[in-house]
C-alpha positions in Angstrom: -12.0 -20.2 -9.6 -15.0 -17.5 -9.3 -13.5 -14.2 -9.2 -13.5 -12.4 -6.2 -16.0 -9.6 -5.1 -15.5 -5.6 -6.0 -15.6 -3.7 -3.0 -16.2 -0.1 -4.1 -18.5 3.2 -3.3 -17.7 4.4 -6.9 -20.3 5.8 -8.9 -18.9 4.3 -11.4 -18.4 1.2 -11.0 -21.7 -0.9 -10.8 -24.6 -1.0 -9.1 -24.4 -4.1 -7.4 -21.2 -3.9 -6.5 -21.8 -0.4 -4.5 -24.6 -2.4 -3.4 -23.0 -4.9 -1.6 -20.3 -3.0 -0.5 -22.7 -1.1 1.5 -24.3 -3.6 2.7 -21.0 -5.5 4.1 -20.8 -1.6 5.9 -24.1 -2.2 7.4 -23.3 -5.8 8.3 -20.0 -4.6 10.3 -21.3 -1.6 12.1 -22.6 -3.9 14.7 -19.5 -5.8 15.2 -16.2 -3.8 17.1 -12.9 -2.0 14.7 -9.5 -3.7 14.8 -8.1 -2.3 18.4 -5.6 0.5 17.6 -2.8 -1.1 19.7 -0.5 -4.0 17.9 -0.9 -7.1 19.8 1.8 -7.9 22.3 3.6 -10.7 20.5 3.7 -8.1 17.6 7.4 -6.8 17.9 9.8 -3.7 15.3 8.4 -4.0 12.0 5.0 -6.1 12.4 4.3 -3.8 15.6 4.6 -0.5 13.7 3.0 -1.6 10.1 -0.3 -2.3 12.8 -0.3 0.9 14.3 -0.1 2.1 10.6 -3.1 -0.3 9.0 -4.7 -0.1 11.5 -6.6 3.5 11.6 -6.7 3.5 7.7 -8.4 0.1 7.7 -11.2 0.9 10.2 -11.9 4.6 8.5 -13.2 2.1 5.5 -15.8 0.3 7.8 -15.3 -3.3 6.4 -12.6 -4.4 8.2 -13.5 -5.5 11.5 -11.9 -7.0 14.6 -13.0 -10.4 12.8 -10.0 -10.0 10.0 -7.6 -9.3 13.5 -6.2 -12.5 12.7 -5.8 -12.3 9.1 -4.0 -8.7 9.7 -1.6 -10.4 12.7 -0.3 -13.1 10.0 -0.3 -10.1 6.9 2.3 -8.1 9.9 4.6 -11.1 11.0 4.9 -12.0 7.3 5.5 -8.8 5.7 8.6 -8.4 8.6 9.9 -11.8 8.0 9.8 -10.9 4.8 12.2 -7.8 5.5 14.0 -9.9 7.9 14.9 -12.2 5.1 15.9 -9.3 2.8 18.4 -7.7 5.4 20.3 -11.4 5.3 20.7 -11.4 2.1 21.5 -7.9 1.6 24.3 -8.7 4.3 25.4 -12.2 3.2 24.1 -12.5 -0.8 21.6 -15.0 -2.1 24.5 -17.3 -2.7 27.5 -17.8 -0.8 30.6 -19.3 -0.6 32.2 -22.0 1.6 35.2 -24.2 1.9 35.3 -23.4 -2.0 31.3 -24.9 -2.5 28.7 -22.5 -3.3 25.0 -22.8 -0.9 21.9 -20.8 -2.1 21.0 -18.6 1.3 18.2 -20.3 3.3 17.0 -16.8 3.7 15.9 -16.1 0.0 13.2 -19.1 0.4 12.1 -17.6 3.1 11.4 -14.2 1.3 9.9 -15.7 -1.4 7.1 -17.7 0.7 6.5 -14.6 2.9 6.0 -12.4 -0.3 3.7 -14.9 -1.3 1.7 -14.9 2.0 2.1 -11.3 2.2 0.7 -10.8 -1.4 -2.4 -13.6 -0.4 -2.9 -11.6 3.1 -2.6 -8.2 1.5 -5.3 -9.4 -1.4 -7.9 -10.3 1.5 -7.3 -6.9 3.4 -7.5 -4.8 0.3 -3.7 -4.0 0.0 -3.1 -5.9 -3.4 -2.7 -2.8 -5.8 -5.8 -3.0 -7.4 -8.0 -3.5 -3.9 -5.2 -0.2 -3.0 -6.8 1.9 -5.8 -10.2 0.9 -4.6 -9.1 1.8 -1.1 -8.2 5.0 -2.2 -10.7 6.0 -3.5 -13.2 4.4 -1.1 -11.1 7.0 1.4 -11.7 9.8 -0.9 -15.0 9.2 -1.5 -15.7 9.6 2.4 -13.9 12.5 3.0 -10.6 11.3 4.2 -7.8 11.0 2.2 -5.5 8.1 1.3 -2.9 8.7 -1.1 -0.5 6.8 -2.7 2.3 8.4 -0.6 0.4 7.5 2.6 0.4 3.9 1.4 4.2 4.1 0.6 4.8 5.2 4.2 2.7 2.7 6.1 5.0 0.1 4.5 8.6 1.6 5.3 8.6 4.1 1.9 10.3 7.6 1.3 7.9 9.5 0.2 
């Protein structure tokens, strides 16, 4: 599988990466940002990490309101995700009945949403190496993105 393209402004990085990062800037000036407000169907935890993304991802320029539906699946996973980590912070990842043991149905479904959250995060530029270059893409255009503001936008303490 053919790796997958740098997007970076560094000057350090190469050439042709810049190059076509630019250029994929260019390409989406013409087409409209992700809207600000979460979708209606987007409810608690998908709703908010939206209106999080959301500014941070259109202050890059090469997210556009063509990834909307890519973002949309990247929120309902990454709360079904939680959702599935609250039950079995509450009931265990195994429990016990009439003196049998059951693995919790709820620990399958946190491990396929991490999965799609870590694919969906990948293709928005949330996976922590696309973070670092999204961090520094921020910095490099005079806003600022740091790693505490990332922590926050997904339910951190910093």
């Amino acid at each position: 599988m053919p790796r997958k393209a740098k997007i970076t402004t560094d000057d350090t990085d190469r050439s042709y990466q810049r190059e076509r990062t630019e250029a994929l800037k260019q390409a989406n000036a013409e087409l409209n940002q992700l809207p600000k407000t979460a979708p209606k169907h987007l409810t608690g935890v998908a709703s908010r990490l939206w209106t999080t993304l959301v500014p941070a991802l259109n202050k890059l320029g090469y997210i556009t309101v063509a990834d909307k539906s890519t973002l949309e699946a990247f929120c309902i996973n990454y709360s079904v995700m939680r959702e599935a980590y609250e039950n079995i912070k509450e009931v265990g990842a195994i429990y016990e009945n009439s003196g049998r043991y059951y693995k919790n149905p709820a620990t399958a479904v946190l491990n396929d949403a991490t999965g799609k959250v870590k694919s969906l995060g990948g293709e928005l530029g949330l996976s922590p190496s696309s973070r670092a270059t999204l961090i520094d893409m921020a910095s490099a255009d005079d806003g600022y993105l740091s790693a505490e503001d990332i922590d926050k936008m997904f339910g951190g303490t910093a």
